[in-house]
C-alpha positions as CSV (number, residue, x, y, z in Angstrom):
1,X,-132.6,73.4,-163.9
2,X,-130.2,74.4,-161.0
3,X,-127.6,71.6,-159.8
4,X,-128.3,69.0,-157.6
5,X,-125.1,69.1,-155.9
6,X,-126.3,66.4,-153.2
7,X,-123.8,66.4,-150.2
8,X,-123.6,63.3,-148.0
9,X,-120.3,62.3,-145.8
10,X,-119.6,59.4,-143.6
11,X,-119.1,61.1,-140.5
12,X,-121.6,61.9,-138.0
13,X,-123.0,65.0,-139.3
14,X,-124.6,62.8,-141.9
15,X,-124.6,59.4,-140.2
16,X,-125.2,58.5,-136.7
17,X,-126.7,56.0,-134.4
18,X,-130.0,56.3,-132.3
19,X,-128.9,53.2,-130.5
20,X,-127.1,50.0,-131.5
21,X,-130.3,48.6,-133.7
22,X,-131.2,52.2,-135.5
23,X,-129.3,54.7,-137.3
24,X,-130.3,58.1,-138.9
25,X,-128.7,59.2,-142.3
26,X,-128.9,62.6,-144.0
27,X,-128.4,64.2,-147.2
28,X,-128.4,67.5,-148.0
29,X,-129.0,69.7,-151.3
30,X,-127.4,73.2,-153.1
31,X,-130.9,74.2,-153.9
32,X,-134.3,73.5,-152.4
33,X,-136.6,70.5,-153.9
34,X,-139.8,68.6,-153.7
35,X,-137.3,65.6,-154.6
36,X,-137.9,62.0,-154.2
37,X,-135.2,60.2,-152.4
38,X,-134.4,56.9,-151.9
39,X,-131.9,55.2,-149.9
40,X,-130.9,52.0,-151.2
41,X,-129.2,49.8,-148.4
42,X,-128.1,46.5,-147.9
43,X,-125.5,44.5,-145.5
44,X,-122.2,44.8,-146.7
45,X,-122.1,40.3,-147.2
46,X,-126.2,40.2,-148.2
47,X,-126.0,41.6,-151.6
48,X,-129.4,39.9,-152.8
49,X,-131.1,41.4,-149.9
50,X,-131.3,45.0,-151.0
51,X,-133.8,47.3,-149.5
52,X,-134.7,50.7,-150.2
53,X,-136.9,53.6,-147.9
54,X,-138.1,56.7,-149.2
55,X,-136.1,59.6,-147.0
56,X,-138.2,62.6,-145.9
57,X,-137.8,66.3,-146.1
58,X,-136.6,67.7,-142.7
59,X,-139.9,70.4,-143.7
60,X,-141.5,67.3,-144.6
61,X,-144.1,69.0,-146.7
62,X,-143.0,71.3,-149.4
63,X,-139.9,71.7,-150.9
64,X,-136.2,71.2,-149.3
65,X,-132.7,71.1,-149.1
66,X,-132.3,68.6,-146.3
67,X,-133.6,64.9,-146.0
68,X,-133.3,61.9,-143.5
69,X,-134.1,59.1,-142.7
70,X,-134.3,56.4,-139.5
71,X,-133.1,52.6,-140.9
72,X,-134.3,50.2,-137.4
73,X,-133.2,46.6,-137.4
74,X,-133.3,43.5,-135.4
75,X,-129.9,42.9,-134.7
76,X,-126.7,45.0,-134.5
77,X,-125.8,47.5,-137.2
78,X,-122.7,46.0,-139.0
79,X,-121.1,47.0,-142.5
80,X,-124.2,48.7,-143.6
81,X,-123.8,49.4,-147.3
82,X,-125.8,52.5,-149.0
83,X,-126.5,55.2,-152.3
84,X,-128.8,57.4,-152.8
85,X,-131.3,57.0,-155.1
86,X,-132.4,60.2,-156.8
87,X,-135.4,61.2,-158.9
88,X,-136.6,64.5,-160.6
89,X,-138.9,64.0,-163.1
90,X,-138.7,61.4,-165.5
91,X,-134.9,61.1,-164.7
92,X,-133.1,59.2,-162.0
93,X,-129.6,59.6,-160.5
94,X,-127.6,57.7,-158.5
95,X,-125.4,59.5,-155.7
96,X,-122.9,57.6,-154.2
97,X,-118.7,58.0,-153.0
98,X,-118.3,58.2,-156.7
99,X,-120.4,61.5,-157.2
100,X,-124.2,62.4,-158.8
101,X,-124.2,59.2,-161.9
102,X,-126.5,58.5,-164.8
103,X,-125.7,54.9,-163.9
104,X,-125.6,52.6,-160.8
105,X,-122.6,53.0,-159.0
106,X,-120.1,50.5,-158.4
107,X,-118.9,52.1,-155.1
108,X,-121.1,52.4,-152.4
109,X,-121.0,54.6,-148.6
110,X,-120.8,52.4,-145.9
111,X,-121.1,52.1,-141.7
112,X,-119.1,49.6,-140.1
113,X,-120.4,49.4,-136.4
114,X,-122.1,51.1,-134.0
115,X,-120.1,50.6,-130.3
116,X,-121.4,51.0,-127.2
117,X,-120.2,54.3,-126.4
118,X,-121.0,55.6,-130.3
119,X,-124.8,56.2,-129.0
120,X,-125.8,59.6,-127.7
121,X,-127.6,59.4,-124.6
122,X,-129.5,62.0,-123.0
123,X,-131.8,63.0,-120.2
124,X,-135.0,62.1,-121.8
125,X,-136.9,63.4,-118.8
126,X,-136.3,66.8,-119.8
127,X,-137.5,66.3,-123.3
128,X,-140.0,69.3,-123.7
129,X,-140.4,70.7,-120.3
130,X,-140.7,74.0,-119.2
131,X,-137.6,75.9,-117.8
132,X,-137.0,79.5,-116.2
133,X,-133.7,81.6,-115.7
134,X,-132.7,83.1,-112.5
135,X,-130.1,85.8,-111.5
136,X,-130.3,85.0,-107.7
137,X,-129.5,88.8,-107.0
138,X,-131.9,90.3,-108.7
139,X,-135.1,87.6,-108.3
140,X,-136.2,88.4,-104.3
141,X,-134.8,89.2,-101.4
142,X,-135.9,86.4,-98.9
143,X,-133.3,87.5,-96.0
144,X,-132.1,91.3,-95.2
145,X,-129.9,89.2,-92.5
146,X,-127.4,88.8,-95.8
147,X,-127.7,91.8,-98.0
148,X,-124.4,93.6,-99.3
149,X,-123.3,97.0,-97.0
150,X,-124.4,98.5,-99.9
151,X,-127.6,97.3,-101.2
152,X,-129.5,99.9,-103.4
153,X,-133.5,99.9,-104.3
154,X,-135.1,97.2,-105.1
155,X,-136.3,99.2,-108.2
156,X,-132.8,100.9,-108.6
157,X,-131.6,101.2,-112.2
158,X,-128.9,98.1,-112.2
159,X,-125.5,98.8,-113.2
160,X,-122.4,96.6,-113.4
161,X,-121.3,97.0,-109.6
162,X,-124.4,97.6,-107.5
163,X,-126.6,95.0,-105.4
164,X,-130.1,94.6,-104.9
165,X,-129.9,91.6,-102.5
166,X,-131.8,88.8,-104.0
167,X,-130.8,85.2,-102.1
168,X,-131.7,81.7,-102.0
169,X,-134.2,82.0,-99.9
170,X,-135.4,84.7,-101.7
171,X,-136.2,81.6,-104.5
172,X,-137.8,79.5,-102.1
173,X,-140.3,81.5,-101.2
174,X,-141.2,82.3,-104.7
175,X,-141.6,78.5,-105.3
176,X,-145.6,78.4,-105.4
177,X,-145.1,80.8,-107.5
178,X,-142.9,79.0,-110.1
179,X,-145.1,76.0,-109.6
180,X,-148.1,78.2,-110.5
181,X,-146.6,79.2,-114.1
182,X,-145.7,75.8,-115.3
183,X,-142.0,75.9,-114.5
184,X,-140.1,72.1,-114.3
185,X,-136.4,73.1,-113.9
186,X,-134.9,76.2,-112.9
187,X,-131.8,77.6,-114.1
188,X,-129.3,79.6,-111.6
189,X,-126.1,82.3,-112.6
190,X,-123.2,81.6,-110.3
191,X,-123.9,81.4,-106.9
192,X,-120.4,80.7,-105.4
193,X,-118.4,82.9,-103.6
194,X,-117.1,85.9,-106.2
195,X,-116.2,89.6,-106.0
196,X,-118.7,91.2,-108.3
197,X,-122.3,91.0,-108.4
198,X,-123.1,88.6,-111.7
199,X,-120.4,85.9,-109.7
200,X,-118.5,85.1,-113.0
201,X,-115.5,85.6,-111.4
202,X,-115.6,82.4,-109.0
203,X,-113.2,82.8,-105.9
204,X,-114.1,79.4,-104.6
205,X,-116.1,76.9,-106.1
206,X,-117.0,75.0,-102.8
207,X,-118.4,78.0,-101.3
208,X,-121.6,79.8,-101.6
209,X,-121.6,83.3,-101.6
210,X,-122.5,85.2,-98.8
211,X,-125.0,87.7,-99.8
212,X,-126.9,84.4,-101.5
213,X,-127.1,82.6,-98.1
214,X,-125.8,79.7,-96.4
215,X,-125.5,75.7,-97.2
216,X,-128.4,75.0,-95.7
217,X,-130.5,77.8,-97.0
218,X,-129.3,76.0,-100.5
219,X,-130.5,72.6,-99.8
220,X,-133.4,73.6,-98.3
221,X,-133.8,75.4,-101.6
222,X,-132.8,72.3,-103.4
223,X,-135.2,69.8,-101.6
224,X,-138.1,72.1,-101.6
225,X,-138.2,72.1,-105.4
226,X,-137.6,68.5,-105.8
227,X,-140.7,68.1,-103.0
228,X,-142.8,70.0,-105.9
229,X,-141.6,67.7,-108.9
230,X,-139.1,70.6,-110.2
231,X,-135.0,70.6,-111.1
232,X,-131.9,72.8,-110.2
233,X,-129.3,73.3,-112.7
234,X,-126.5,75.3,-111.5
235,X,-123.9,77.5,-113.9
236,X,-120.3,75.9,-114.0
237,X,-117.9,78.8,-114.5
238,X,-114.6,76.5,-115.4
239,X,-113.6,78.3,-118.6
240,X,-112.3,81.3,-116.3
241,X,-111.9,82.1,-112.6
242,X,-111.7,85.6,-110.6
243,X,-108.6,87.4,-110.2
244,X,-109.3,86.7,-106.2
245,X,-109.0,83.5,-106.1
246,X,-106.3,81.7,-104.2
247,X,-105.2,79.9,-107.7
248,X,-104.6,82.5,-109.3
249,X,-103.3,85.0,-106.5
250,X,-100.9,82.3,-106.0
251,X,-99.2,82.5,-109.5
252,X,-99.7,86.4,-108.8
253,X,-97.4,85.6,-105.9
254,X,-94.8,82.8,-106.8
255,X,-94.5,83.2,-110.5
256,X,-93.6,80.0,-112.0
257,X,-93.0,78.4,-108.9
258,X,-96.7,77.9,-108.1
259,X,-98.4,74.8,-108.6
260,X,-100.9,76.7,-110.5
261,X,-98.7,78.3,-113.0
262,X,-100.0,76.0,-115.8
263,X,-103.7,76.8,-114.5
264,X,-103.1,80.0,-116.8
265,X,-101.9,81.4,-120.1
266,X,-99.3,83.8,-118.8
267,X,-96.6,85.4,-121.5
268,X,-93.6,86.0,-119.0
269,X,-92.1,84.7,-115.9
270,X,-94.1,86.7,-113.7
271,X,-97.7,87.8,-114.0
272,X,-97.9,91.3,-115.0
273,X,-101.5,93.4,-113.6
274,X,-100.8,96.6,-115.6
275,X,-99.8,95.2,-119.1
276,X,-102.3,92.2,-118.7
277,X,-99.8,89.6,-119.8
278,X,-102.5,87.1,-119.1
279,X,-105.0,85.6,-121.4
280,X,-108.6,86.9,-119.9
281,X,-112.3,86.9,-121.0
282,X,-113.4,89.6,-123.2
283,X,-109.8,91.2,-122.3
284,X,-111.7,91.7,-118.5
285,X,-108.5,91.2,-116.3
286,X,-111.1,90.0,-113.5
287,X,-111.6,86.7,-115.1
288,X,-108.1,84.9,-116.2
289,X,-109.0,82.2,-118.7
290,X,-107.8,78.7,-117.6
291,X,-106.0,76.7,-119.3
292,X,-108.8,73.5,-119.3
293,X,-106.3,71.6,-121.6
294,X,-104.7,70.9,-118.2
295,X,-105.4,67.5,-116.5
296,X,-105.0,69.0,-112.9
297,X,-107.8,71.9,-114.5
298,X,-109.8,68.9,-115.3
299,X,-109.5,66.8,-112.2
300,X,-110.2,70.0,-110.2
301,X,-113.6,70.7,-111.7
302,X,-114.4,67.1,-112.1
303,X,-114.6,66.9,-108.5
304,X,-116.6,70.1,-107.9
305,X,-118.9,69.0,-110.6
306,X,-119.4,65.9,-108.4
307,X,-119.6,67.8,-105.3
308,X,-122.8,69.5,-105.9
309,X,-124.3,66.7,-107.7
310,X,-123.5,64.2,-104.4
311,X,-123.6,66.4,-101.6
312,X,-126.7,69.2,-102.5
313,X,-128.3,66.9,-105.3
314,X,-128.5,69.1,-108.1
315,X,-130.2,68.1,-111.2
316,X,-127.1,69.3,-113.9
317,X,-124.7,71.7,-115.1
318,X,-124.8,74.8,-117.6
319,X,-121.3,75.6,-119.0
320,X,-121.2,78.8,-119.0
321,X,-119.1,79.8,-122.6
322,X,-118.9,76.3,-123.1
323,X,-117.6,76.4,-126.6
324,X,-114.6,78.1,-125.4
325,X,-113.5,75.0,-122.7
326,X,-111.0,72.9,-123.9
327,X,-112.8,70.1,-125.9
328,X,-111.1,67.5,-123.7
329,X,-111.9,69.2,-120.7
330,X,-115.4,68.5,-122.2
331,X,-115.3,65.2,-122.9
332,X,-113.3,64.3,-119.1
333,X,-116.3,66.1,-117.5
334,X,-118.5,64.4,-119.2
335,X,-117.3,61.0,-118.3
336,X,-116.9,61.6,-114.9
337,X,-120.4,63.1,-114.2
338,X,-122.5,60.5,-116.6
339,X,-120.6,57.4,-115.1
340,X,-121.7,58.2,-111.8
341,X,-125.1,60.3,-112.4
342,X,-126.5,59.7,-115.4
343,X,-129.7,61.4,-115.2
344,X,-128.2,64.9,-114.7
345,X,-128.1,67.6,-117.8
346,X,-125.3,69.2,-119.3
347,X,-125.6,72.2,-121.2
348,X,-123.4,74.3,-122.4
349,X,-123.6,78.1,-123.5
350,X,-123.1,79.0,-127.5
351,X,-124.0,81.7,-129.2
352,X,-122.9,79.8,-132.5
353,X,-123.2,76.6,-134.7
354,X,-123.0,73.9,-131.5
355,X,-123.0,71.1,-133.8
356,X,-119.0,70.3,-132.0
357,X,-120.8,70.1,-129.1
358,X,-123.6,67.9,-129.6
359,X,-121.5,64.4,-131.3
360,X,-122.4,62.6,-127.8
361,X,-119.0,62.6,-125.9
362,X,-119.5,66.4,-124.5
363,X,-122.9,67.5,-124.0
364,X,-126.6,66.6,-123.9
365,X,-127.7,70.1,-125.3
366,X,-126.9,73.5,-126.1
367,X,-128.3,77.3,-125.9
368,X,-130.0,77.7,-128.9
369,X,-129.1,81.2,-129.7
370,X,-129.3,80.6,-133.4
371,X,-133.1,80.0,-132.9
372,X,-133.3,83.3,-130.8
373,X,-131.1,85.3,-133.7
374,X,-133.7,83.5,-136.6
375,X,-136.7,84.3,-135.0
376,X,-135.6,88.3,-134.2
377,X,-134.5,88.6,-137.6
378,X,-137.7,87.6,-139.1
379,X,-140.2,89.1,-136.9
380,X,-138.3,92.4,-135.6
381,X,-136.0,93.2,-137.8
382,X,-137.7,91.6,-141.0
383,X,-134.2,91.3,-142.6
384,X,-135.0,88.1,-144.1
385,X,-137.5,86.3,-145.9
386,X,-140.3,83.5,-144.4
387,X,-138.3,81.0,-147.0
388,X,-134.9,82.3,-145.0
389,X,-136.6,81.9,-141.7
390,X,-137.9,78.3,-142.9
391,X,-134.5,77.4,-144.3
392,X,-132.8,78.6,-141.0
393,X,-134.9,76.0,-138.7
394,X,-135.0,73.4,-141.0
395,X,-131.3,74.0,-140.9
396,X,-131.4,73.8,-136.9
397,X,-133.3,70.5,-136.9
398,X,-131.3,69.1,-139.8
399,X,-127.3,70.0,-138.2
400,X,-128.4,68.8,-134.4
401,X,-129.0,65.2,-133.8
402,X,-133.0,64.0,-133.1
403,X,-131.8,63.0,-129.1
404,X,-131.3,66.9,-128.5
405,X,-134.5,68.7,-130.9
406,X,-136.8,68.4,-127.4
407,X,-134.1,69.4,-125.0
408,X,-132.5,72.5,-126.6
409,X,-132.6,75.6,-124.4
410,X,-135.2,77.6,-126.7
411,X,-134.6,81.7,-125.4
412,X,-136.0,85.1,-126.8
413,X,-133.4,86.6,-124.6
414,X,-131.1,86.0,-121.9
415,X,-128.8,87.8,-119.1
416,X,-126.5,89.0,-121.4
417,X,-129.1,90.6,-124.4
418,X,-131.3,92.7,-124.6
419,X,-135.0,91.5,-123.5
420,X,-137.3,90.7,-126.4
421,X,-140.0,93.0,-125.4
422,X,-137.1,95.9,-125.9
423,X,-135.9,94.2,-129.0
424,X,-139.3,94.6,-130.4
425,X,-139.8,98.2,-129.5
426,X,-142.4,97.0,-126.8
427,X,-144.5,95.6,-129.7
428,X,-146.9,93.5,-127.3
429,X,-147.8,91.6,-130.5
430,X,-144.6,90.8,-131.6
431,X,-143.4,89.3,-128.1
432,X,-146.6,87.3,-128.6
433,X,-145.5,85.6,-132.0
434,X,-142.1,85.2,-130.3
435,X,-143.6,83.0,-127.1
436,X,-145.7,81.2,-129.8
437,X,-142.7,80.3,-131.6
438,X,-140.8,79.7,-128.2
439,X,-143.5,77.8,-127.3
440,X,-144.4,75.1,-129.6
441,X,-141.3,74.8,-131.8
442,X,-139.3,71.7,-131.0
443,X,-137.4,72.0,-127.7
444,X,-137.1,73.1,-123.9
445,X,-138.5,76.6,-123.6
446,X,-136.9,78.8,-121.4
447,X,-138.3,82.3,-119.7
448,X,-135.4,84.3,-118.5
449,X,-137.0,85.8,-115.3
450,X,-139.5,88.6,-115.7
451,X,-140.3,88.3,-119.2
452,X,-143.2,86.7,-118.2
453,X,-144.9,89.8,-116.8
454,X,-143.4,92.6,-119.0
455,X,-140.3,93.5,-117.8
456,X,-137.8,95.2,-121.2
457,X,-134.3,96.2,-120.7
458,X,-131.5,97.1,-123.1
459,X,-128.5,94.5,-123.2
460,X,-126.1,93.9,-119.7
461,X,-126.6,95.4,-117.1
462,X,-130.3,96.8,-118.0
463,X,-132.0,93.3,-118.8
464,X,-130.3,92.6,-115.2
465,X,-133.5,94.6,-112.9
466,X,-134.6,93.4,-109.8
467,X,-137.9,91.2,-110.2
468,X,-140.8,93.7,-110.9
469,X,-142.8,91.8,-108.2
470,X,-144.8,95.3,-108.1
471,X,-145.8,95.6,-111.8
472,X,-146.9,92.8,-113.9
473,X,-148.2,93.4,-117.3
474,X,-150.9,90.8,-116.8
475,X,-151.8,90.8,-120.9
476,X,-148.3,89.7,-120.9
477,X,-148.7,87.3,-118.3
478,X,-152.0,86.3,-119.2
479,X,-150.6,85.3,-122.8
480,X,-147.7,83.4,-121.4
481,X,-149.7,81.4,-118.7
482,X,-152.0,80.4,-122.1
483,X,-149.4,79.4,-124.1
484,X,-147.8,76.9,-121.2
485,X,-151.2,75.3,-120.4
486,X,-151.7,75.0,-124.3
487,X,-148.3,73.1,-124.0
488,X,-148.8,70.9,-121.2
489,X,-151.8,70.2,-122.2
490,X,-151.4,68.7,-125.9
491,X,-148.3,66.6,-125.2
492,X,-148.0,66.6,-129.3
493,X,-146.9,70.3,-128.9
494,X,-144.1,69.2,-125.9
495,X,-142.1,66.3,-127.6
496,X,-144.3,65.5,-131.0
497,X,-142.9,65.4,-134.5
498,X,-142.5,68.6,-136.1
499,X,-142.7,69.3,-140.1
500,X,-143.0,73.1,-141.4
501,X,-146.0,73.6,-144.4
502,X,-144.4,75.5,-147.1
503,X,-147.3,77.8,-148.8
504,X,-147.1,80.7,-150.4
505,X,-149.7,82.5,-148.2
506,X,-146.9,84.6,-146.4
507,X,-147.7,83.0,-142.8
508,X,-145.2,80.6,-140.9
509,X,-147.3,76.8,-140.5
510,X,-146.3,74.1,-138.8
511,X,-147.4,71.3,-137.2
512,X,-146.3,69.0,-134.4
513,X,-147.8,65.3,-134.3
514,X,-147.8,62.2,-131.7
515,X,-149.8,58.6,-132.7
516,X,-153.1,60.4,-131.2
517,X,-153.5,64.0,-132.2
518,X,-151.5,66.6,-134.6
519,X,-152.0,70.3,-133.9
520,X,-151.5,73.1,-136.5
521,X,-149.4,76.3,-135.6
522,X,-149.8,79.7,-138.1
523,X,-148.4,82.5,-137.7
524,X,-148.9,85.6,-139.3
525,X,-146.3,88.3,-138.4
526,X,-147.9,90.5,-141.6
527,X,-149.7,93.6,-141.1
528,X,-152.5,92.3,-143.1
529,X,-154.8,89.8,-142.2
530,X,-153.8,86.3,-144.3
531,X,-156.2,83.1,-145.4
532,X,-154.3,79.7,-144.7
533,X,-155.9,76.8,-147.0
534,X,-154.8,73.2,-147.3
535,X,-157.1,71.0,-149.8
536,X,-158.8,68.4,-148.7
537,X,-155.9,65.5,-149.8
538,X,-153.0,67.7,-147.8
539,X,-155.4,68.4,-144.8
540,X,-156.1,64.5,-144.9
541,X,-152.2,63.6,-145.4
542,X,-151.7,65.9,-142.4
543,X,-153.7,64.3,-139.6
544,X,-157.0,66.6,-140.1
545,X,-160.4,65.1,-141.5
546,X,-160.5,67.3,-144.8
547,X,-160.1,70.9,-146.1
548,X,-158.8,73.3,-144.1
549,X,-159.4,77.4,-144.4
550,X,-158.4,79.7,-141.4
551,X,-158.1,83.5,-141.2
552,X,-155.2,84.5,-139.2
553,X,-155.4,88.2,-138.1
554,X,-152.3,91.1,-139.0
555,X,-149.7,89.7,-136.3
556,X,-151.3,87.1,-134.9
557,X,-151.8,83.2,-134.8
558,X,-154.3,80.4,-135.2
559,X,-153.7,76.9,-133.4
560,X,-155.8,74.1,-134.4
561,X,-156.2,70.6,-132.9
562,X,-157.4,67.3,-134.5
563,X,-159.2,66.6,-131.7
């Protein structure tokens, strides 16, 4: 028998509250196990009243290494008491600050008190929707009037220094558009004033670049998607700035004398241009890092985050390399922003574990890059297992708090990777498992632009094209527009519960489930066609009125609905 090693801390990785009334506690395993868990809880001065609830697998059907479990009560959590009660077999354990016991434990885990501020809050109204990713530049060009000198093709190969001449207005008028495919909140790259095209090298954050438009064109931009029930979220480039602007020319300038001197990381008395003395992004001497650890940093962006929020009414912030801001930088902006608009979303970019992130004093939700790497790995790649590809979700849902599952950003690809469709050596079948999974797994899906009709691309700057408003692959598009009325359609699939079925039939199953309907998800990404099976008592403990038995096709999927 391999260990059970259970692993449970009292920190909010494995204890944290839902709101003041209703906490969720986890424990986690070396090994994967159909155990039977326990928790055995009381309050900390009411002894004789000692209650125990079963935990559930994170899988919840099949065997596991992570369990939880929601406690709900009528009054204020104080000095909750707990162990874990553990069985396998004929044998029980106890798990408790004292290790895995034979015997009842005389010490126990316990959480004092939930404050006020301890809850994460988030944006509920984003829970599940459907979002799409815009480079401005390279979407439409709505107004010549504004185009670079230089502006090449529309269909020009892109490189890291040309312009196509895509603008706000060019997004406006693609709005029926949007509206047509499902879309609930757009996504933007920098659109203030920069040198280069992406605009990740800000000059001025309270200015709109030319070659997008003017003000106005923006909130006409802005109000015209609200008037059709849809969000803006704009990037928030505050971990860097460009080499233009007047901060850091300044400090160019006046050395330590300038007031933005501590703005930087500068090793020297003067700023050096040939030997880079300057801490930078991705050693790119166009984008000094700033030092966010600096209250006049944080004040500065506090106000432009507010700006843009009051004055053009955005809907949110993404921060761009988010995990690499200052973590009180972080925090301060989140302050500032939720005590006066607490409706707005803030998400920040990580390619990584974003677990940091997500404790409910920084951000309401995250990139979910490790979903994109899981599912490329498994279908494209096939460098690991279906048990590695379960254990890899299961470890998503498990290490990020419930409030965030229905509003991480879920991508196949983005502005800075290669497109899917690329990725999968334009295996049409493959990009269909991938919007499947996209799709209906827990979360906020997001299209980066074009992917919808077909467009592939190599990594930065290929995956950067101009809009293929000429070609559309419309089996691709076709497929997609399926999938998003499936979605909106079955609200189970947009913020239901989800629980993988472990088999052993080689297909991916899972199922996501409300108080009226549960719908079933298979996917086979084998090159044989597969038979899926539940008996009768599993179908029934499942939501479905008795046996199921469904032939899923070589790379393909089967949905199925209690209706």
């Amino acid at each position: 028998m391999k260990p059970l090693a259970p692993l449970h801390k009292e920190t909010k990785e494995y204890i944290y509250p839902v709101s003041r009334r209703e906490v969720c506690i986890k424990v986690e395993f070396a090994f994967p196990g159909n155990y039977d868990i326990r928790l055995v809880y009381w309050k900390r001065f009411r002894k004789i009243t000692k209650k125990s609830k079963r935990m559930l697998a994170v899988a919840k059907f099949g065997t596991s290494k992570y369990y939880t479990v929601n406690l709900g009560f009528s009054d204020v959590i104080r000095y909750l008491n707990y162990i874990f009660e553990i069985k396998v077999g004929h044998r029980s354990y106890y798990y408790s600050p004292e290790g895995l016991t034979f015997s009842y434990p005389l010490k126990n885990f316990e959480f004092q008190n939930i404050n006020e501020s301890d809850v994460f809050i988030v944006p509920n109204s984003y829970a599940g929707q459907l979002a799409y990713h815009i480079i401005p530049e390279r979407y439409h060009n709505g107004n010549k009037d504004n185009d670079p000198i230089d502006v090449v093709a529309w269909d020009a190969t892109p490189t890291r220094t040309n312009y196509f001449g895509g603008d706000l207005q060019g997004i406006a008028m693609k709005i029926p558009y949007l509206k047509e495919l499902g879309v609930k909140t757009i996504f933007l790259t920098p659109i203030f004033k920069a040198s280069s095209n992406h605009k990740y090298d800000t000059v001025d954050y309270y200015a709109i670049d030319p070659v997008f438009g003017t003000e106005e064109e923006f909130r006409h931009l802005v109000s015209a998607l609200h008037n059709e029930g849809m969000r803006l979220i704009l990037d928030g480039v505050f971990n860097h700035i460009g080499y233009y602007s007047r901060q850091f020319q300044d400090v160019i300038s006046k050395g330590k004398k300038s007031p933005y001197w501590r703005w930087f990381f500068v090793y020297g008395d003067k700023v050096d241009t040939e030997k880079i003395n300057y801490e930078c992004v991705g050693d790119y001497m166009w984008m000094p890092k700033l030092n966010t650890a600096n209250e006049d940093v944080q004040t500065f962006f506090e106000e432009v985050g507010r700006y843009w929020i009051e004055r053009f009414q955005i809907d949110g912030w993404r921060l761009d390399v988010g995990d690499e801001l200052d973590f009180y930088f972080r925090k301060h902006f989140r302050r500032v922003i939720k005590k006066h608009h607490p409706e707005v979303l803030i998400m920040a970019e990580t390619w990584h574990n974003g677990l940091d992130l997500l404790r409910g004093d920084e951000v309401d939700s995250i990139m979910n890059y490790r979903l994109r790497d899981a599912i490329i790995d498994y279908l494209v790649k096939k460098s690991i297992s279906l048990n590695t590809f379960i254990e890899r979700i299961e470890t998503i849902c498990f290490d990020y708090p419930k409030q965030v599952h229905h509003i991480l950003y879920n991508l196949i690809d983005s502005h800075d990777t290669p497109r899917f469709l690329t990725v999968a050596g334009n295996d049409k079948s493959l990009l269909f498992l991938a919007i499947v999974m996209q799709m209906l797994l827990p979360g906020m899906p997001v299209i980066y632009y074009g992917d919808e009709i077909g467009m592939a691309g190599e990594t930065d700057p290929l995956c950067r094209a101009g809009m293929a408003w000429d070609y559309q692959d419309s089996e691709v598009y076709d497929f997609y527009k399926k999938m998003i009325e499936i979605r909106s359609s079955c609200g189970e699939l947009a913020t239901g519960d989800f629980a993988i079925i472990h088999n052993h039939q080689d297909v991916f199953a899972f199922t996501r489930s409300n108080n009226e309907h549960v719908t079933l998800v298979i996917i086979n990404p084998q090159d044989k066609a597969k038979t899926f099976a539940l008996d009768a008592l599993k179908a029934i403990e499942l939501g479905f009125t008795g046996e199921i038995r469904l032939d899923v096709a070589p790379k393909s999927y089967v949905i199925r609905r209690n209706i």
